[in-house]
C-alpha positions as CSV (number, residue, x, y, z in Angstrom):
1,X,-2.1,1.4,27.4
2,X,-1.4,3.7,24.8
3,X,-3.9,4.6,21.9
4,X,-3.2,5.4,18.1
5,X,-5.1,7.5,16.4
6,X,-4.5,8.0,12.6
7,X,-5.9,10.1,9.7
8,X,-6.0,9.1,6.5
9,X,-8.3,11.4,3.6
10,X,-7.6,10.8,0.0
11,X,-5.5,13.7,-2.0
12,X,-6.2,15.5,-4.9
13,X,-3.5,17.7,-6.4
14,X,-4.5,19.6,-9.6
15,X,-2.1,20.8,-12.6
16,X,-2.3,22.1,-15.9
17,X,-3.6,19.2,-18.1
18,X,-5.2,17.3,-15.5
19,X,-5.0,16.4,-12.1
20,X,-3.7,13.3,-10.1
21,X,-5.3,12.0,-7.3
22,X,-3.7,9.5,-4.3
23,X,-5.6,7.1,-2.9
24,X,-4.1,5.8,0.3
25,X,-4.9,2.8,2.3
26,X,-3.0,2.4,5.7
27,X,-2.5,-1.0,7.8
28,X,-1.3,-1.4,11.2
29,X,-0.8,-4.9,12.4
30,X,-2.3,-5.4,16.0
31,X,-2.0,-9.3,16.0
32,X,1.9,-11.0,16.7
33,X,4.3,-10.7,13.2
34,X,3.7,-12.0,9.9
35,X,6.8,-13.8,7.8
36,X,8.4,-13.0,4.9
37,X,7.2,-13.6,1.8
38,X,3.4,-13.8,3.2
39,X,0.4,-12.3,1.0
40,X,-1.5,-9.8,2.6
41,X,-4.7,-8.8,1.2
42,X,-4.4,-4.7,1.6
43,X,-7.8,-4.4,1.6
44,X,-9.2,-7.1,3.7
45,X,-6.1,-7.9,5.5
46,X,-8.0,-10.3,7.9
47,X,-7.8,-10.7,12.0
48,X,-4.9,-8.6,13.4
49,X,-4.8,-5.6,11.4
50,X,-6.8,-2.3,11.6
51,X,-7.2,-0.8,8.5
52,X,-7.6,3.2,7.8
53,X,-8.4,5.1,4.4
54,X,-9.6,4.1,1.0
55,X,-9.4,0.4,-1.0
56,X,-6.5,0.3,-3.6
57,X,-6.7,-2.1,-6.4
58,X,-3.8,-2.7,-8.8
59,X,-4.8,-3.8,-12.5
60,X,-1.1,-6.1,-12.6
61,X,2.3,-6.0,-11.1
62,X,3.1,-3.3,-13.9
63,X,0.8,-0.7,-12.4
64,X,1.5,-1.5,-8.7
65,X,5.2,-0.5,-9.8
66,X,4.6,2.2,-12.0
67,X,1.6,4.1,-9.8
68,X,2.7,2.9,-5.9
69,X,4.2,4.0,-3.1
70,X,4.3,1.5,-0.4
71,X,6.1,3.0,3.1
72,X,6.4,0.5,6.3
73,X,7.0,2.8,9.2
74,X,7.6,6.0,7.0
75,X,10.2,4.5,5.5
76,X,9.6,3.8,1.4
77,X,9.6,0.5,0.2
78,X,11.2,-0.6,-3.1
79,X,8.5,-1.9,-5.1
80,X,8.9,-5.0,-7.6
81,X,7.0,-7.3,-10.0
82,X,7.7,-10.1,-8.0
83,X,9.9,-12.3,-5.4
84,X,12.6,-13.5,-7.5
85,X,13.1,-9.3,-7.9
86,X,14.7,-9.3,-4.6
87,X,13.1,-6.0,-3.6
88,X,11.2,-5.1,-0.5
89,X,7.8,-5.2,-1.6
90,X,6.2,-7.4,-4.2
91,X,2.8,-8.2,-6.1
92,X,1.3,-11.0,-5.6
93,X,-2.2,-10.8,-7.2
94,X,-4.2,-9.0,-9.5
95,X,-6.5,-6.8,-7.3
96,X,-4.6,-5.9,-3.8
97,X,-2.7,-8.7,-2.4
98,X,1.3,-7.9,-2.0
99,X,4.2,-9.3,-0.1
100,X,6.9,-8.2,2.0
101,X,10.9,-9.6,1.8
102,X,11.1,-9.1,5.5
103,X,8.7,-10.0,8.7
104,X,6.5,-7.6,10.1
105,X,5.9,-7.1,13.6
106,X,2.8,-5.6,15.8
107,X,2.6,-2.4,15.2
108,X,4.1,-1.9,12.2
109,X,2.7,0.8,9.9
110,X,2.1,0.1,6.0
111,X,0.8,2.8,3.7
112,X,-0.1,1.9,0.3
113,X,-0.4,5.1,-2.1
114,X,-1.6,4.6,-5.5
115,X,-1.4,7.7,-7.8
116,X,-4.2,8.7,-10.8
117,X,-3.7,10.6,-13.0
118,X,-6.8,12.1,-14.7
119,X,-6.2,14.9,-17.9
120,X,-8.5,17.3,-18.5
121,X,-9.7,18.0,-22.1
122,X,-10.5,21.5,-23.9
């Protein structure tokens, strides 16, 4: 059988003014597909999912589109406020839950990147 083996640290990048760090949660489902249009809890996914890096929480749908990146098997996602959007990736509810336009299948691969940006005073 073969075995996957993933790294995942949190990113810090620092600039003039400030700094911006990305938090990033990875999900790889080990349990049979999911359907479309199911909410998945990023951080505590449930059975059938291993789960690698840091929580990410999202305030609304308005900062999960304007501070995330979601990939599913390094490709980007299209993110959107929800369903009726049409896009491939939705919010669902406040905190970490989002939804997918498409089924996932075992061994698929989501990242969820959530960029902070910090400034720096003086």
């Amino acid at each position: 059988m073969a075995r996957l083996s993933l790294t995942c640290r949190q990113a810090v990048s620092t600039a003039s003014g400030g700094s911006i760090q990305v938090d990033k949660r990875v999900l790889v489902r080990t349990g049979g597909h999911i359907d479309a249009n199911t909410s998945i809890d990023i951080n505590s996914p449930g059975s059938g999912w291993a789960l690698l890096g840091v929580p990410v929480t999202f305030s609304g749908a308005a900062e999960f589109i304007e501070l995330t990146q979601v990939f599913r098997n390094g490709e980007i996602q299209l993110t959107a406020a929800s369903a009726s959007d049409d896009n491939d990736v939705y919010f669902v509810a406040a905190d970490s839950s989002i939804a997918f336009e498409m089924k996932l299948h075992t061994n698929d691969v989501v990242q969820v990147w959530k960029f902070t940006q910090t400034t720096s005073s003086g």
